[in-house]
PQR file of N, CA, C, O and H, with PARSE charges and radii, in Angstrom:
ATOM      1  N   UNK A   1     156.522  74.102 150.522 -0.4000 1.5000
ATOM      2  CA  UNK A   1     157.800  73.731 151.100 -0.0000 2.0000
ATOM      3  C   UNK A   1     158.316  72.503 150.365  0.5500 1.7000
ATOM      4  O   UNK A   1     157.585  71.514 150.420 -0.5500 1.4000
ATOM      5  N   UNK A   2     159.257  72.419 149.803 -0.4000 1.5000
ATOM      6  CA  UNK A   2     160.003  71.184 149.311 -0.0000 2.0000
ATOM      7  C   UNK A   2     160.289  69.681 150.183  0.5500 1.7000
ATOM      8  O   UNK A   2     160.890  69.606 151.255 -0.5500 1.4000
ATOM      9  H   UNK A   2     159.851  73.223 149.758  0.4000 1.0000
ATOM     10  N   UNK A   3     159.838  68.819 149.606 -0.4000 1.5000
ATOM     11  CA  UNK A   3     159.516  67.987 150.746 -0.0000 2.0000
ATOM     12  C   UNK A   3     160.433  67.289 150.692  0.5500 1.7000
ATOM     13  O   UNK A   3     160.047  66.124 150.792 -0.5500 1.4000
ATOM     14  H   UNK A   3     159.350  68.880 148.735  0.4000 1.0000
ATOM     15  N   UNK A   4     161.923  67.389 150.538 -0.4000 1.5000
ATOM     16  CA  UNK A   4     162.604  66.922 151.323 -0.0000 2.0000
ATOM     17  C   UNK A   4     163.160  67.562 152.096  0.5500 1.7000
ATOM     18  O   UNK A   4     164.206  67.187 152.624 -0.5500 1.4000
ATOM     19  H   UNK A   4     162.236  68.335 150.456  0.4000 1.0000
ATOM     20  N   UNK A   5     162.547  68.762 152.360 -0.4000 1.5000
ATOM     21  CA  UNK A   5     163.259  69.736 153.585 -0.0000 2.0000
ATOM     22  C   UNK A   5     161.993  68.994 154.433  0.5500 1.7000
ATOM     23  O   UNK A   5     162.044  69.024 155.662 -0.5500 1.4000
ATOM     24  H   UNK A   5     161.697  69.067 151.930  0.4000 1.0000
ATOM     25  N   UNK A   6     160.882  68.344 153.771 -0.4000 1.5000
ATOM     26  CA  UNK A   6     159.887  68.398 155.021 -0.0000 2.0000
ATOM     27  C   UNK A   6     160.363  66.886 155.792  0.5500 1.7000
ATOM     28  O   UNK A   6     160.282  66.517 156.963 -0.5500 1.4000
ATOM     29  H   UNK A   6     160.840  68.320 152.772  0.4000 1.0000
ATOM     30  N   UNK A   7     160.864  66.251 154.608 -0.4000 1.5000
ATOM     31  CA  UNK A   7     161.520  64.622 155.157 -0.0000 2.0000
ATOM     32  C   UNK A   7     162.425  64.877 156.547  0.5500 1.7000
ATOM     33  O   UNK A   7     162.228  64.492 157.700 -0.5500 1.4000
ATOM     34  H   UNK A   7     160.930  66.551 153.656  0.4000 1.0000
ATOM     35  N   UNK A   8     163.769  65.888 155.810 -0.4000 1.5000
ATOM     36  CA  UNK A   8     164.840  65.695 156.638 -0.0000 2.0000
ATOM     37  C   UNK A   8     164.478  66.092 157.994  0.5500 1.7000
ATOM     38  O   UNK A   8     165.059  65.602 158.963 -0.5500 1.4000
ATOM     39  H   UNK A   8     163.929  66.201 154.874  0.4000 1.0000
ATOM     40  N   UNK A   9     163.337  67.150 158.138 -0.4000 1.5000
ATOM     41  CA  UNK A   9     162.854  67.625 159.280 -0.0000 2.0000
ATOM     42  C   UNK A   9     162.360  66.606 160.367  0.5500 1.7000
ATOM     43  O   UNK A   9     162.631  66.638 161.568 -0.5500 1.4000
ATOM     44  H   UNK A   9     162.865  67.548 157.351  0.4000 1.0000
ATOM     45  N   UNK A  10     161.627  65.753 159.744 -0.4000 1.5000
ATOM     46  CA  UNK A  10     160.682  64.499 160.508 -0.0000 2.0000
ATOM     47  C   UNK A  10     162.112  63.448 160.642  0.5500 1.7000
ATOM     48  O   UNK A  10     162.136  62.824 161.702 -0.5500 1.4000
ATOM     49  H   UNK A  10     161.407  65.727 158.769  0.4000 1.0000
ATOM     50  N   UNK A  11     162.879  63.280 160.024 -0.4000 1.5000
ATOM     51  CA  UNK A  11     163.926  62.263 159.984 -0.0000 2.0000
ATOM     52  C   UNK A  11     164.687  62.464 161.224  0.5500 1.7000
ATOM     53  O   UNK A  11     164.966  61.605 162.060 -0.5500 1.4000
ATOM     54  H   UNK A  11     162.860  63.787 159.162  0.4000 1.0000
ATOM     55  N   UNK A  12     164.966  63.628 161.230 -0.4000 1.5000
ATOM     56  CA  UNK A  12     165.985  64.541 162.279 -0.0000 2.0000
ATOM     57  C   UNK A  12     165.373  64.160 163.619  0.5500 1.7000
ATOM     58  O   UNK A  12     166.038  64.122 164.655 -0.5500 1.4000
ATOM     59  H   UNK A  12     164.739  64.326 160.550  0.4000 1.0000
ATOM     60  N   UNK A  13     164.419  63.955 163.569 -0.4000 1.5000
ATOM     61  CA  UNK A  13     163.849  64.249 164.945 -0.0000 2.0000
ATOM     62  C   UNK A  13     163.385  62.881 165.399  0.5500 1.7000
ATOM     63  O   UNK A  13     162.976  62.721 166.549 -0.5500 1.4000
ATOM     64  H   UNK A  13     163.879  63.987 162.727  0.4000 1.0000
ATOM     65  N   UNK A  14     163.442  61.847 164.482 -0.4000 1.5000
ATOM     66  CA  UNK A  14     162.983  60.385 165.013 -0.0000 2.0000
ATOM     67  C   UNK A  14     163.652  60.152 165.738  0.5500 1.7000
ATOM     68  O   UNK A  14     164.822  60.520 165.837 -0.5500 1.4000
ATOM     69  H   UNK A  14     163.775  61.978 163.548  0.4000 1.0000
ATOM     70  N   UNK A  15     162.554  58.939 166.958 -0.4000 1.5000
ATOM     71  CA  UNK A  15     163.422  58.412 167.656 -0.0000 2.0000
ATOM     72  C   UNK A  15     163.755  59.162 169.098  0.5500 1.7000
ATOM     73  O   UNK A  15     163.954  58.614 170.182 -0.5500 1.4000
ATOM     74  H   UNK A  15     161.603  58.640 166.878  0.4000 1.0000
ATOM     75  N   UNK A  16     163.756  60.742 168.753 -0.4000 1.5000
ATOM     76  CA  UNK A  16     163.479  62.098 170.043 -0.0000 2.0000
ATOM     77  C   UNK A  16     162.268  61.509 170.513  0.5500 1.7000
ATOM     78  O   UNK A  16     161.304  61.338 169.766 -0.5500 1.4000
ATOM     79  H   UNK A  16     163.595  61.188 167.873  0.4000 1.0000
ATOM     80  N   UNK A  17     162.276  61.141 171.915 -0.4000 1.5000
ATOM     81  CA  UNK A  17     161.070  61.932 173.416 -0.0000 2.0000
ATOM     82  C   UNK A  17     160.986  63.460 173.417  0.5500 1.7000
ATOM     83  O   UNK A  17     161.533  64.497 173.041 -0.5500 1.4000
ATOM     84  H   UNK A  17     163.059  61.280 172.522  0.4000 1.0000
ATOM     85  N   UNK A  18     159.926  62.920 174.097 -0.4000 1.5000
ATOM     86  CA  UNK A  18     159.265  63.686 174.943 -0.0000 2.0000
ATOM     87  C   UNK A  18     159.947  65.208 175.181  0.5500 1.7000
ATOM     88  O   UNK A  18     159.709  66.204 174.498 -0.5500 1.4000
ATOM     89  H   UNK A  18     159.482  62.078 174.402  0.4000 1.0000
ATOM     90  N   UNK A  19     160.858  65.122 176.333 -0.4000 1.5000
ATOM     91  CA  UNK A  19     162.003  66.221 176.279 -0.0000 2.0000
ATOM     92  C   UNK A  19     162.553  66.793 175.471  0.5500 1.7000
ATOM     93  O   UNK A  19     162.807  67.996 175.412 -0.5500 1.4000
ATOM     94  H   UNK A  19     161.051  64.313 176.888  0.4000 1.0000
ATOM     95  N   UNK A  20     162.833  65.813 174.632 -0.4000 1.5000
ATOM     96  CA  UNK A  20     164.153  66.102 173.351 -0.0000 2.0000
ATOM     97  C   UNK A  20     163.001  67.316 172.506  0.5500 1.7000
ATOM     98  O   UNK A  20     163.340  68.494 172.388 -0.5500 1.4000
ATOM     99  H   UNK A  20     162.626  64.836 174.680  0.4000 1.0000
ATOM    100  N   UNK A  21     161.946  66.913 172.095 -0.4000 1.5000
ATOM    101  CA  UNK A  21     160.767  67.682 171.247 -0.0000 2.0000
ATOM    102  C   UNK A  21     160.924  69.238 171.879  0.5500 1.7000
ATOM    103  O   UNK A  21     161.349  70.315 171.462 -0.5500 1.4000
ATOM    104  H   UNK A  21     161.671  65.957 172.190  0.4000 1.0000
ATOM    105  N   UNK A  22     160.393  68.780 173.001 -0.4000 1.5000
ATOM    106  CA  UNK A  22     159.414  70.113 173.632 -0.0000 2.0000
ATOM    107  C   UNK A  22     161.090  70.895 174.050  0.5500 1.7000
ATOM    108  O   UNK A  22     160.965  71.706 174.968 -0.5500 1.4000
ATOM    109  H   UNK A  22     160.048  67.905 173.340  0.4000 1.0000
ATOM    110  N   UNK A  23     162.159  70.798 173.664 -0.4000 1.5000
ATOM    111  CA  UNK A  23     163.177  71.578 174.617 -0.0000 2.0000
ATOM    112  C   UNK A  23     163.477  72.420 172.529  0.5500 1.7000
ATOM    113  O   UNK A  23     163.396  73.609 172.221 -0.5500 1.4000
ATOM    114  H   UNK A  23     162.260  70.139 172.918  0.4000 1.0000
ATOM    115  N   UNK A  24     163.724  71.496 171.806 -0.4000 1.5000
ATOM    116  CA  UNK A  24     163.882  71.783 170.315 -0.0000 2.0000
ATOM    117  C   UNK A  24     162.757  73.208 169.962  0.5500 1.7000
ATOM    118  O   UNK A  24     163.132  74.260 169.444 -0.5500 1.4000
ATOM    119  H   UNK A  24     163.790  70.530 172.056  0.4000 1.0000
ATOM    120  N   UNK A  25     161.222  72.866 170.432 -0.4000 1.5000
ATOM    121  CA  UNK A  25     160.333  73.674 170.068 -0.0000 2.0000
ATOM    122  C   UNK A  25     160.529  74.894 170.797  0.5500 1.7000
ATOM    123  O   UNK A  25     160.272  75.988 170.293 -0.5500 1.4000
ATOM    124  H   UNK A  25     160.917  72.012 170.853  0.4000 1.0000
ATOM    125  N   UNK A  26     161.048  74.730 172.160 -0.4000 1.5000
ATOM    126  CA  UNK A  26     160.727  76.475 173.269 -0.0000 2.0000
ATOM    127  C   UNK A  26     161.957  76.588 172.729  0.5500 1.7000
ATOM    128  O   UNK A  26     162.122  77.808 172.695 -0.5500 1.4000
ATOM    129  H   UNK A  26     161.256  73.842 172.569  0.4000 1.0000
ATOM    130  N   UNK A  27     163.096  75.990 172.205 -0.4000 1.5000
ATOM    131  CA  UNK A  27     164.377  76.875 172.251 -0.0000 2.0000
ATOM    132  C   UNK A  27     164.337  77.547 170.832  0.5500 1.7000
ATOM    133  O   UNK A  27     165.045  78.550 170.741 -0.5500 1.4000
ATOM    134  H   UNK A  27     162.961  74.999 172.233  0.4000 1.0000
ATOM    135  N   UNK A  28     163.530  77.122 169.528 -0.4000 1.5000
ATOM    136  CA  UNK A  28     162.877  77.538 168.103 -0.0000 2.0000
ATOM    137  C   UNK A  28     162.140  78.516 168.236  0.5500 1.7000
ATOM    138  O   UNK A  28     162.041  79.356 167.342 -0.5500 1.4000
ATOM    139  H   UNK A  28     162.955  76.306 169.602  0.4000 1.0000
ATOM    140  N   UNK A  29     161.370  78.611 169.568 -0.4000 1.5000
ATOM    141  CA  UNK A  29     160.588  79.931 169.639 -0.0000 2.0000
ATOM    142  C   UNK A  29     161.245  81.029 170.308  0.5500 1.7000
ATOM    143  O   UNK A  29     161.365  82.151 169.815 -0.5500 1.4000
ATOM    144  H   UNK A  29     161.451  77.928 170.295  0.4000 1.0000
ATOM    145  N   UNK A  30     161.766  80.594 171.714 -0.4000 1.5000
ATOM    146  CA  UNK A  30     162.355  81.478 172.000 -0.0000 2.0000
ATOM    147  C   UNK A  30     163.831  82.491 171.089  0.5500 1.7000
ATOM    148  O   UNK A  30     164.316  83.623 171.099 -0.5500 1.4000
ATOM    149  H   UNK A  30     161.669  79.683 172.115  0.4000 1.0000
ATOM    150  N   UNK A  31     163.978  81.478 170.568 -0.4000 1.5000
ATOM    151  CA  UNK A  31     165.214  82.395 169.425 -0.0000 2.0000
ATOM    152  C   UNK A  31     164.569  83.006 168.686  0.5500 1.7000
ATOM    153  O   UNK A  31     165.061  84.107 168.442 -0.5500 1.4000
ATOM    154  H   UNK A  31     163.584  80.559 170.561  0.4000 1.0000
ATOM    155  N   UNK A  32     163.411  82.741 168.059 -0.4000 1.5000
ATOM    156  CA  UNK A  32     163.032  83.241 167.066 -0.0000 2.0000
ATOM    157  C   UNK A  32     163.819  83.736 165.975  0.5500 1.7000
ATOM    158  O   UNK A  32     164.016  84.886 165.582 -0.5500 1.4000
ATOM    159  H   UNK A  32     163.011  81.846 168.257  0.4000 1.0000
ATOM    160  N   UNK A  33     164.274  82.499 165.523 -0.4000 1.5000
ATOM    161  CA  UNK A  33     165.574  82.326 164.519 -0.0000 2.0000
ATOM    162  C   UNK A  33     164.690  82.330 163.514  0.5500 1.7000
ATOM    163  O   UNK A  33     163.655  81.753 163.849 -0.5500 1.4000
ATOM    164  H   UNK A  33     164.114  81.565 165.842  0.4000 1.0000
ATOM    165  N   UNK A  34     164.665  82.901 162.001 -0.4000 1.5000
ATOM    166  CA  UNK A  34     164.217  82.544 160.203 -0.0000 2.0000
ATOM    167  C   UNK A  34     164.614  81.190 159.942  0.5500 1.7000
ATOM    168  O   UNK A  34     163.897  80.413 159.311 -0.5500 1.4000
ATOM    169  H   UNK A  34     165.506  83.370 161.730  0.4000 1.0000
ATOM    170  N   UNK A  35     166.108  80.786 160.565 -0.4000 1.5000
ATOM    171  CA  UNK A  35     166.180  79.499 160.013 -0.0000 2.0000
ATOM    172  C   UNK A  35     165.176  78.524 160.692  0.5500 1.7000
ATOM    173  O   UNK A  35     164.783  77.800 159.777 -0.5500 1.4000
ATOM    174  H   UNK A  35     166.691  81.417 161.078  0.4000 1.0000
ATOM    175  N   UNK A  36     164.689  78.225 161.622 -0.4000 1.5000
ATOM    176  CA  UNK A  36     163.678  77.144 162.540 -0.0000 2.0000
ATOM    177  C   UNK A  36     162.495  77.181 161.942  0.5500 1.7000
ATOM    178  O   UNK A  36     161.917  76.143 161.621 -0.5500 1.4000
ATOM    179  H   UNK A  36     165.009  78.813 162.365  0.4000 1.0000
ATOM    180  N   UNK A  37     162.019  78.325 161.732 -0.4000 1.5000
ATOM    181  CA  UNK A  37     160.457  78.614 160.870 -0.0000 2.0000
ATOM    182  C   UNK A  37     160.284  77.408 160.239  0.5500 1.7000
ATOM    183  O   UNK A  37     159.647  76.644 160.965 -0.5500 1.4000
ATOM    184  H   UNK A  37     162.488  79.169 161.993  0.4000 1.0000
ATOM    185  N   UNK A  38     160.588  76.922 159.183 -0.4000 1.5000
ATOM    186  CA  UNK A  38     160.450  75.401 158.590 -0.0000 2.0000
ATOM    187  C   UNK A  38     160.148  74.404 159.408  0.5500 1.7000
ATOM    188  O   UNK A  38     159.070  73.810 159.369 -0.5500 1.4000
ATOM    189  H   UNK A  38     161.105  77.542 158.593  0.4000 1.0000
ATOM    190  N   UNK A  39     161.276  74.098 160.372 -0.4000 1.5000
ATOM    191  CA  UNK A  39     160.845  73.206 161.335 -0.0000 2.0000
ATOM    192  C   UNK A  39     159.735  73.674 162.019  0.5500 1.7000
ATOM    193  O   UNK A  39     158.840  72.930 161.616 -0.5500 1.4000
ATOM    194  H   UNK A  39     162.151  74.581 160.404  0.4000 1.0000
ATOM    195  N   UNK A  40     159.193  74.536 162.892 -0.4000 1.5000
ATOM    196  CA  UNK A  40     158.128  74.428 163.185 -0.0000 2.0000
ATOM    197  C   UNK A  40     156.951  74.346 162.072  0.5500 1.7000
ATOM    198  O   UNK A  40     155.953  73.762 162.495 -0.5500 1.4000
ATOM    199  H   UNK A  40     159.920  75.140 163.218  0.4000 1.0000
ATOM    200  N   UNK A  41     156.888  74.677 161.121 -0.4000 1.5000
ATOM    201  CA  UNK A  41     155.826  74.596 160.110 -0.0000 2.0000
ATOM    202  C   UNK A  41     155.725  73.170 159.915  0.5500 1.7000
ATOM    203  O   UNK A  41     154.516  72.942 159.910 -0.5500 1.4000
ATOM    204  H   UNK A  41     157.698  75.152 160.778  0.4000 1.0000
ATOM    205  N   UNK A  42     156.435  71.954 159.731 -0.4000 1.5000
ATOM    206  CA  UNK A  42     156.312  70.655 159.678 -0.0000 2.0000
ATOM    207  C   UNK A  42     155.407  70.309 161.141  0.5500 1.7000
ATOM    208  O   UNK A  42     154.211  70.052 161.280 -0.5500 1.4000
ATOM    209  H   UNK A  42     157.417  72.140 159.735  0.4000 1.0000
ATOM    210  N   UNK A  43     156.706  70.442 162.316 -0.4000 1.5000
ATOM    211  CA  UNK A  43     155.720  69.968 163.315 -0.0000 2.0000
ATOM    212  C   UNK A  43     154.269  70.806 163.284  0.5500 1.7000
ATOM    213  O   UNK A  43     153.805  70.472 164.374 -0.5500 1.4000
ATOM    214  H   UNK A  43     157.677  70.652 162.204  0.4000 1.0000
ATOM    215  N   UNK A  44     153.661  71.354 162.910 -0.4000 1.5000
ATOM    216  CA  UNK A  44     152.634  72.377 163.039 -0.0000 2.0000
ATOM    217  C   UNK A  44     152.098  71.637 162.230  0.5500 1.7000
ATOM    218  O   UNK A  44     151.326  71.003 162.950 -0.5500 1.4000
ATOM    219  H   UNK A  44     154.037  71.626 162.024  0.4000 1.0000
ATOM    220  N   UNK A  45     151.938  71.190 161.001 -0.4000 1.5000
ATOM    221  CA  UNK A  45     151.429  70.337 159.659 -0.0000 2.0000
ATOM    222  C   UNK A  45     151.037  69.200 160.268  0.5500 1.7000
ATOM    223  O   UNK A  45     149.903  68.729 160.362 -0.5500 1.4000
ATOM    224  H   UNK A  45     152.565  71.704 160.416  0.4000 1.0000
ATOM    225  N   UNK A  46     152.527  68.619 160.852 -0.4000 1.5000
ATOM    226  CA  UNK A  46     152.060  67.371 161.894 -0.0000 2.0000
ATOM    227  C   UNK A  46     150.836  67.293 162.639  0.5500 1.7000
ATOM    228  O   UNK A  46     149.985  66.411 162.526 -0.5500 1.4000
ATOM    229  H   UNK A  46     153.448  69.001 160.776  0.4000 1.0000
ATOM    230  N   UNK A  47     150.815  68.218 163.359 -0.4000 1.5000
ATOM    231  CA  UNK A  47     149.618  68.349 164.528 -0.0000 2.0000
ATOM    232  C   UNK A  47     148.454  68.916 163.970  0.5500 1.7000
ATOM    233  O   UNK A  47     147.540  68.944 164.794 -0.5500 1.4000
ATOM    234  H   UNK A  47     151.507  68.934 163.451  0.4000 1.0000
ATOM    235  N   UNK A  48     148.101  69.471 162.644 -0.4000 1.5000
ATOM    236  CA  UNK A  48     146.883  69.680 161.930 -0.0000 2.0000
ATOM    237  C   UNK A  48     146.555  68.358 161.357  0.5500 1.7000
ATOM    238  O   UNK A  48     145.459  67.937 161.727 -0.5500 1.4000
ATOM    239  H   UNK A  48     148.844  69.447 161.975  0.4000 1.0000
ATOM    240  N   UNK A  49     147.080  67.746 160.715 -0.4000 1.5000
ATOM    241  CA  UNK A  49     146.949  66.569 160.603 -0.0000 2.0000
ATOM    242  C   UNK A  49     146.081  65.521 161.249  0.5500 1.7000
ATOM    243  O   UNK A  49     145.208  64.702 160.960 -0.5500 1.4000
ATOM    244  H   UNK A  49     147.970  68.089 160.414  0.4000 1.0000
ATOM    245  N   UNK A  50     146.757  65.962 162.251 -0.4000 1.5000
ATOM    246  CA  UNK A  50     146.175  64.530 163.359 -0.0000 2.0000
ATOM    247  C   UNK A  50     145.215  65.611 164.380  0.5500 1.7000
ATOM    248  O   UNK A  50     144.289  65.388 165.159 -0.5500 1.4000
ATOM    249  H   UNK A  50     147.466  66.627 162.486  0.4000 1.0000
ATOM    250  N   UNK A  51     145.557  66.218 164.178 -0.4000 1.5000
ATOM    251  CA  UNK A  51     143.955  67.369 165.277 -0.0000 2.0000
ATOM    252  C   UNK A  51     142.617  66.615 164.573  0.5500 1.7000
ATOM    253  O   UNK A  51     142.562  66.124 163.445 -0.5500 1.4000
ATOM    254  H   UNK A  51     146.309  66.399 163.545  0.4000 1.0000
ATOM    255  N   UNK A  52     141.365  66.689 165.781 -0.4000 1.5000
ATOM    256  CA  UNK A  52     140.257  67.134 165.544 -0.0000 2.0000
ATOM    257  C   UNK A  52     139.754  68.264 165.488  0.5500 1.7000
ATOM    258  O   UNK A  52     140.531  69.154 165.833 -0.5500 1.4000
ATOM    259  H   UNK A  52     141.409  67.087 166.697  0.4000 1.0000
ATOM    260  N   UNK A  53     138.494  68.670 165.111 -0.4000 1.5000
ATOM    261  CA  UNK A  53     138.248  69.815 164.466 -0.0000 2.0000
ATOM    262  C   UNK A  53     138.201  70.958 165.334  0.5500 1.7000
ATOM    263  O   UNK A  53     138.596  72.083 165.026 -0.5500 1.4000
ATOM    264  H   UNK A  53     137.863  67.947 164.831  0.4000 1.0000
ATOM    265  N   UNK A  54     137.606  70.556 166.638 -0.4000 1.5000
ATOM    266  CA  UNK A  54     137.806  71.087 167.918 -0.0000 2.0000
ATOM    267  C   UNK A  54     139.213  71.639 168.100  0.5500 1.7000
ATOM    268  O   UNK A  54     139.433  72.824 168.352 -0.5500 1.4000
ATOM    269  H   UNK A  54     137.285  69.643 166.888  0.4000 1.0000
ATOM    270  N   UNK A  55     140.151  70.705 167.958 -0.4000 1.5000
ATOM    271  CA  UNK A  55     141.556  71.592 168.578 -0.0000 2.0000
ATOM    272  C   UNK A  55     141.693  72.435 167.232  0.5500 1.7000
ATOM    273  O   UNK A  55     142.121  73.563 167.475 -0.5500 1.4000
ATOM    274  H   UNK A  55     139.972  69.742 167.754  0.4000 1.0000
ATOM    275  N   UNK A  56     141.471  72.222 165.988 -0.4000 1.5000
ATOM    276  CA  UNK A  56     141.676  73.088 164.529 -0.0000 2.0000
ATOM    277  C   UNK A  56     141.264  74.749 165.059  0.5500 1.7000
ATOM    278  O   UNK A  56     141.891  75.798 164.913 -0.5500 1.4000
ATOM    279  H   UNK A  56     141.123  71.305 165.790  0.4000 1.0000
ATOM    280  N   UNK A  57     140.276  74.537 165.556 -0.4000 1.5000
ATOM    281  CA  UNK A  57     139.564  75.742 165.648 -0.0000 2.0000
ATOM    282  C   UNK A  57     140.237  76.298 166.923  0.5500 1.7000
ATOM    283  O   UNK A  57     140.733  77.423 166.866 -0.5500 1.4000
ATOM    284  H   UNK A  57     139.766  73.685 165.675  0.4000 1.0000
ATOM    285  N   UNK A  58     140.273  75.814 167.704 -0.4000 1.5000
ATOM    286  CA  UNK A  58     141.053  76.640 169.062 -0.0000 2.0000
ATOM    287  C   UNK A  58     142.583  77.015 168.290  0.5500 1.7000
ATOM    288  O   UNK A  58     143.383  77.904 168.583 -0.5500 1.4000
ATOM    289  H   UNK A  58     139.870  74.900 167.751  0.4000 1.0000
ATOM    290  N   UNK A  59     142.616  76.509 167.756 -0.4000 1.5000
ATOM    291  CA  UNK A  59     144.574  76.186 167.606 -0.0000 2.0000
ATOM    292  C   UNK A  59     143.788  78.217 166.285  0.5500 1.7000
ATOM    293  O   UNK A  59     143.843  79.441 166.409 -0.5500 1.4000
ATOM    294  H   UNK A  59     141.966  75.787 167.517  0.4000 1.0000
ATOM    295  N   UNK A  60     143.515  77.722 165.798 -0.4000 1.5000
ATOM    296  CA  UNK A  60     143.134  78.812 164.708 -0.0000 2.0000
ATOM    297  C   UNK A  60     142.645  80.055 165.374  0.5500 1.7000
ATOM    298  O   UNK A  60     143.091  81.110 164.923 -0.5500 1.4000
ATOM    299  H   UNK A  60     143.470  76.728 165.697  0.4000 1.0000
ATOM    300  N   UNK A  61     141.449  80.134 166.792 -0.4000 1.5000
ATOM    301  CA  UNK A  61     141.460  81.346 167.445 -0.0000 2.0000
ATOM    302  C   UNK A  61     142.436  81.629 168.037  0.5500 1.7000
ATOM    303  O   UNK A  61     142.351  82.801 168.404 -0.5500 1.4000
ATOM    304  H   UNK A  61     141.087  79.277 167.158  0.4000 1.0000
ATOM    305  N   UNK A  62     143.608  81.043 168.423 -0.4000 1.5000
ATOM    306  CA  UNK A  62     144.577  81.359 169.066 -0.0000 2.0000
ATOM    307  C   UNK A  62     145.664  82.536 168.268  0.5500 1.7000
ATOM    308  O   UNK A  62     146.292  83.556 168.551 -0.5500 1.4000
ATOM    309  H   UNK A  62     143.677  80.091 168.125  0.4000 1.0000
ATOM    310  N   UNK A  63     145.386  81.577 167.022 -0.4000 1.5000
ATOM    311  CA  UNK A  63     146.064  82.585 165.787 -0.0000 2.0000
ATOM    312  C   UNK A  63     146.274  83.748 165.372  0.5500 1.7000
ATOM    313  O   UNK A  63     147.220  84.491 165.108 -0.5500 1.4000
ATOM    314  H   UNK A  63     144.875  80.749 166.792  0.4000 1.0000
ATOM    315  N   UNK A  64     144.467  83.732 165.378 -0.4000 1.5000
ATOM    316  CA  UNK A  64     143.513  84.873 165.277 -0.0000 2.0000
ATOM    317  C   UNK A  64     143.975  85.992 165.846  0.5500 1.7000
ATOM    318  O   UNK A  64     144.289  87.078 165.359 -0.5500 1.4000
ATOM    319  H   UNK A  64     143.699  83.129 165.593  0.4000 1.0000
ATOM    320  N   UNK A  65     143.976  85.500 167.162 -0.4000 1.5000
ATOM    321  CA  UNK A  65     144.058  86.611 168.125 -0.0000 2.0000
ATOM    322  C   UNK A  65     145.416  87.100 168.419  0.5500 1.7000
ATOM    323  O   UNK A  65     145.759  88.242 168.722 -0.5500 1.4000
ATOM    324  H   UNK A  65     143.721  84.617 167.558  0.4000 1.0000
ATOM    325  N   UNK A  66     146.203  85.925 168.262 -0.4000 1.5000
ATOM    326  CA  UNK A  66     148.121  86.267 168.386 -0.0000 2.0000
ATOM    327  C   UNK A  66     148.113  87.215 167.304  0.5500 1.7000
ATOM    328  O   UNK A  66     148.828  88.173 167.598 -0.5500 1.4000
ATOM    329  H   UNK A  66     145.924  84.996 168.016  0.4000 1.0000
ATOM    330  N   UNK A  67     147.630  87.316 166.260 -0.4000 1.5000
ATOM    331  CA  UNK A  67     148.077  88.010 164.589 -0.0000 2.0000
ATOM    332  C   UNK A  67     147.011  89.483 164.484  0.5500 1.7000
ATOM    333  O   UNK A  67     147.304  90.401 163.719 -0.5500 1.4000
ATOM    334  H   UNK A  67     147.049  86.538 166.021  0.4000 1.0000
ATOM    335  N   UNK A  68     145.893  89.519 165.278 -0.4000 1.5000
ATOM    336  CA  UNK A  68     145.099  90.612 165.635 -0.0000 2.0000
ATOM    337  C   UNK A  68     145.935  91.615 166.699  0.5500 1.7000
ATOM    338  O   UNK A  68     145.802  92.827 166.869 -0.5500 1.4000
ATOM    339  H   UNK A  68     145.655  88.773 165.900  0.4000 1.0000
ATOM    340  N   UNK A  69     146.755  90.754 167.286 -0.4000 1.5000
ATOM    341  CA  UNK A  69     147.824  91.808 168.514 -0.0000 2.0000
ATOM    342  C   UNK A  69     149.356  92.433 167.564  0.5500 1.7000
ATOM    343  O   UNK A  69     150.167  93.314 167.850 -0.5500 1.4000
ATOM    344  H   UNK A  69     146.863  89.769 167.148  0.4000 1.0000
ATOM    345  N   UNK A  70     149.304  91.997 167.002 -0.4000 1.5000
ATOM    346  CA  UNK A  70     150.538  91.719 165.889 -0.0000 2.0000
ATOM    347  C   UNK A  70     151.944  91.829 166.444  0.5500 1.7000
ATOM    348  O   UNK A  70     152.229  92.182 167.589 -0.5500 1.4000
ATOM    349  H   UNK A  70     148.645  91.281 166.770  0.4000 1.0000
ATOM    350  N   UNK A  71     152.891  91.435 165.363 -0.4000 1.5000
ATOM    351  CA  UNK A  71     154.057  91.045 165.712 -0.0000 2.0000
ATOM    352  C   UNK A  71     154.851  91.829 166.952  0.5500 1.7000
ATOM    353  O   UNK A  71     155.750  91.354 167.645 -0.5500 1.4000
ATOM    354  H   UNK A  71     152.660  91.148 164.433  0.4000 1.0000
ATOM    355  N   UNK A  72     154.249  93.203 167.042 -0.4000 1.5000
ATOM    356  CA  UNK A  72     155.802  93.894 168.392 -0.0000 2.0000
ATOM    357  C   UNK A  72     154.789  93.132 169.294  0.5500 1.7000
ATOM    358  O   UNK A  72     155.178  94.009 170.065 -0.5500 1.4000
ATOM    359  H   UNK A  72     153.518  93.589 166.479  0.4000 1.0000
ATOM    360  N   UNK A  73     154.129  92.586 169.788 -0.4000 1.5000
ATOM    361  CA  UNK A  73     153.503  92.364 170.960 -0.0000 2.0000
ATOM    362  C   UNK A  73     154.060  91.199 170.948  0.5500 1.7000
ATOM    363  O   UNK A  73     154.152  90.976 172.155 -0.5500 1.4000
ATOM    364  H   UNK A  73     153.813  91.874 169.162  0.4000 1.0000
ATOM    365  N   UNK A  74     154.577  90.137 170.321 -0.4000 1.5000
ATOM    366  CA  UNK A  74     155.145  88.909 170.922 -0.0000 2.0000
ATOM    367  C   UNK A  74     156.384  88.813 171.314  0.5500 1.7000
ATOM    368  O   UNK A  74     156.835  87.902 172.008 -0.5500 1.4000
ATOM    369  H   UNK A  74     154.502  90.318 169.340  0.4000 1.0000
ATOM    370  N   UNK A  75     157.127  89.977 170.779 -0.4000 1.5000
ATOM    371  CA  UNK A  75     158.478  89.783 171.529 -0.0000 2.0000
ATOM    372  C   UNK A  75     159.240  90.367 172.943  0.5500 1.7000
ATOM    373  O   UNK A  75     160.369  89.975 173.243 -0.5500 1.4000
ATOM    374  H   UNK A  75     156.761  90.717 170.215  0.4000 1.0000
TER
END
């Protein structure tokens, strides 16, 4: 990803609570818009980042298993 798409992403969002985040992320999923994909891939980078290995691995069976059901099952 070109990292100033990854800048403007983190830039955009400084300064957002709590609310402001978590309303940005369910309304990115629930659209399930192509354009948001980026943004969640940053915040997602974000939170691998700073995870321990413990949440790595849950966060990764979760994956697992979302991508073992495959895509018609999430919508």
């Amino acid at each position: 990803m070109d990292t100033n798409i990854r800048h403007h992403i983190i830039n955009n969002f400084q300064g957002d609570d709590f609310h402001t985040l978590k309303r940005a992320i369910d309304e990115a999923v629930k659209e399930q818009d192509e354009y948001t994909l980026p943004g969640l891939g940053v915040f997602f980078e974000l939170v691998w980042e700073n995870a321990n290995q413990e949440f790595k691995n849950e966060m990764i069976e979760i994956i697992r298993k979302r991508v073992k059901k495959g895509l018609d099952q999430t919508i």
